[in-house]
Structure formats: C-alpha cells, structure tokens
C-alpha positions as CSV (number, residue, x, y, z in Angstrom):
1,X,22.9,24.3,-24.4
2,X,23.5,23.1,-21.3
3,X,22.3,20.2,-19.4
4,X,19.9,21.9,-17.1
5,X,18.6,24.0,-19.4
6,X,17.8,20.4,-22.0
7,X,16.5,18.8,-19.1
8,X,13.5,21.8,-18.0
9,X,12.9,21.8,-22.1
10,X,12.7,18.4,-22.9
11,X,12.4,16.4,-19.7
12,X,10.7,18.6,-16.8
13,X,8.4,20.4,-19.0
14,X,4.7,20.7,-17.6
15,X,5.4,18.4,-14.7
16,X,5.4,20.1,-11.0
17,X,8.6,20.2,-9.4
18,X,7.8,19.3,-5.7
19,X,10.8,20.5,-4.1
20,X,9.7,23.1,-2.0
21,X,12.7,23.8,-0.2
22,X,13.6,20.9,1.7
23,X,16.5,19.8,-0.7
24,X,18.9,22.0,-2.8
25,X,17.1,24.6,-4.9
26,X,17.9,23.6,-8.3
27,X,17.1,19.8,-7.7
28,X,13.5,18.8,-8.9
29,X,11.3,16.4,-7.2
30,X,8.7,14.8,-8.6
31,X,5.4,12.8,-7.6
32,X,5.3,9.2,-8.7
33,X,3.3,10.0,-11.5
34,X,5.0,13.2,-12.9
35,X,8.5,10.8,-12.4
36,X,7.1,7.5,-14.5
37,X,6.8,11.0,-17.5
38,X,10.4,11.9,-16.5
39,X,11.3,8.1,-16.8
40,X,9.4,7.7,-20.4
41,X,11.3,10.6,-21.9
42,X,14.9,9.8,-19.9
43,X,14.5,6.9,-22.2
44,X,13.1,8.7,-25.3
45,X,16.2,10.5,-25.6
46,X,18.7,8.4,-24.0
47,X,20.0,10.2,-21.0
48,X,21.3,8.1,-18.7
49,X,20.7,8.5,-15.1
50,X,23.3,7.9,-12.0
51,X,21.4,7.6,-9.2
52,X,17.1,7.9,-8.4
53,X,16.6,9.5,-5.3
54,X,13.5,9.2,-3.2
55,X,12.0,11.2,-0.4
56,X,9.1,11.2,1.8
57,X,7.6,13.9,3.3
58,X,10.6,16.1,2.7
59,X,12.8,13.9,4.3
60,X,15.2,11.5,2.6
61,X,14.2,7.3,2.0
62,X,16.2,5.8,0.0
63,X,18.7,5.9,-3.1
64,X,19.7,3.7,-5.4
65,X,21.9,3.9,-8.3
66,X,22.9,2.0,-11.8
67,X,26.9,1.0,-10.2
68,X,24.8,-1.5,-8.0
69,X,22.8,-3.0,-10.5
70,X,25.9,-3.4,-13.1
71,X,24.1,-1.6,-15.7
72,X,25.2,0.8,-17.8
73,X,23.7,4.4,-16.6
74,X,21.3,4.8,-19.9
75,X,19.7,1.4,-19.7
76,X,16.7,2.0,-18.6
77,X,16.4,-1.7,-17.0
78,X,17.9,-0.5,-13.9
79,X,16.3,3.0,-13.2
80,X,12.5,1.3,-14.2
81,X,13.4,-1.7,-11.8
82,X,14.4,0.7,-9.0
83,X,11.3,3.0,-9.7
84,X,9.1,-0.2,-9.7
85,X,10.4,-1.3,-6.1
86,X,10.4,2.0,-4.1
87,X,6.9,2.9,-5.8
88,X,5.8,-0.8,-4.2
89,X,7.5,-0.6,-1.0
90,X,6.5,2.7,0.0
91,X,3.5,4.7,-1.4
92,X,3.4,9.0,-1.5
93,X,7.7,9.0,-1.9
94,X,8.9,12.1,-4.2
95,X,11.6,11.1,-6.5
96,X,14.8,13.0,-8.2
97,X,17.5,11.7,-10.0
98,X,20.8,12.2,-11.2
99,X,21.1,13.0,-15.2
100,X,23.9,12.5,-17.7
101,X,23.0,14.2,-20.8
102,X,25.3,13.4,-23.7
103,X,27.2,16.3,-25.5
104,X,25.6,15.1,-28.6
105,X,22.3,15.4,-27.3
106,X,23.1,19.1,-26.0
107,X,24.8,20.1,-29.2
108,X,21.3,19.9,-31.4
C-alpha cells in the first residue's frame, strides 16, 4: 500500500478536504476541527508528521515543523503544541501537513 492511499483509508476518511484549488491537487486541507481528527488518529497509528501547514483564506499563514521544536517527527508533543498556537493566534486557518508513514505500518 502506499502512503497516500493509508492516509485517505485510515486518516482522511469522512473528513472534507478543503483544498479547493488553491494549493497542489493532491494536498488535503482541513478545517480546525476535521484536523484536531487528523491529529487524534496521526497519533493512533504513529505517523509522524514533518511539517503542519496553515492557510487562511486560500492563501498561506504560517508553517511550522518538528526540526524546530527538537522533537522527533512522531511525537505528537510538537505537532499538538503547534496546532494549539496557530488555532489561538489566528481563528478560520485551514491546516495540512506533511506525513511519514512507516513501511511497517504500510505493509499490514
């Protein structure tokens, strides 16, 4: 399997995608409820994540990502601590992230 394909089965599933053509076409956007889901299973499985992306009204805000923080990509200390202060900062953002899905996870 690959790692898109685990992601829209296990991760993305029932949430709306709110990229509607103002980033690349296979990146998914997400309100800030739909992304807190993405968050809670990102963590259920273990799939670490690189960088969370936010954007606001189709345009980007802000990135931030786990090198800055020191944390290893799949703790989720960093990506919940990051989602916690763009969410605060600035209401109505869409977010996306970058995903690292282990082999073993793709292999089941």
């Amino acid at each position: 399997m690959k790692q898109s394909e685990f992601l829209e089965k296990n991760v993305f599933n029932d949430l709306e995608n709110q990229n509607n053509g103002f980033d690349k076409e296979n990146s998914h956007h997400f309100s800030q409820s739909d992304f807190n889901l993405v968050l809670e299973r990102v963590e259920h499985y273990g799939i670490g994540i690189y960088e969370l992306i936010t954007w606001r009204n189709g345009t980007f805000y802000a990135v931030a990502n786990h090198v800055e923080t020191k944390k290893k990509a799949t703790d989720p200390q960093w990506y919940q601590k990051a989602f916690l202060t763009f969410k605060t900062a600035q209401p109505g953002l869409t977010y996306a992230a970058k995903f690292k899905v282990s082999n073993k996870l793709l292999a089941r």
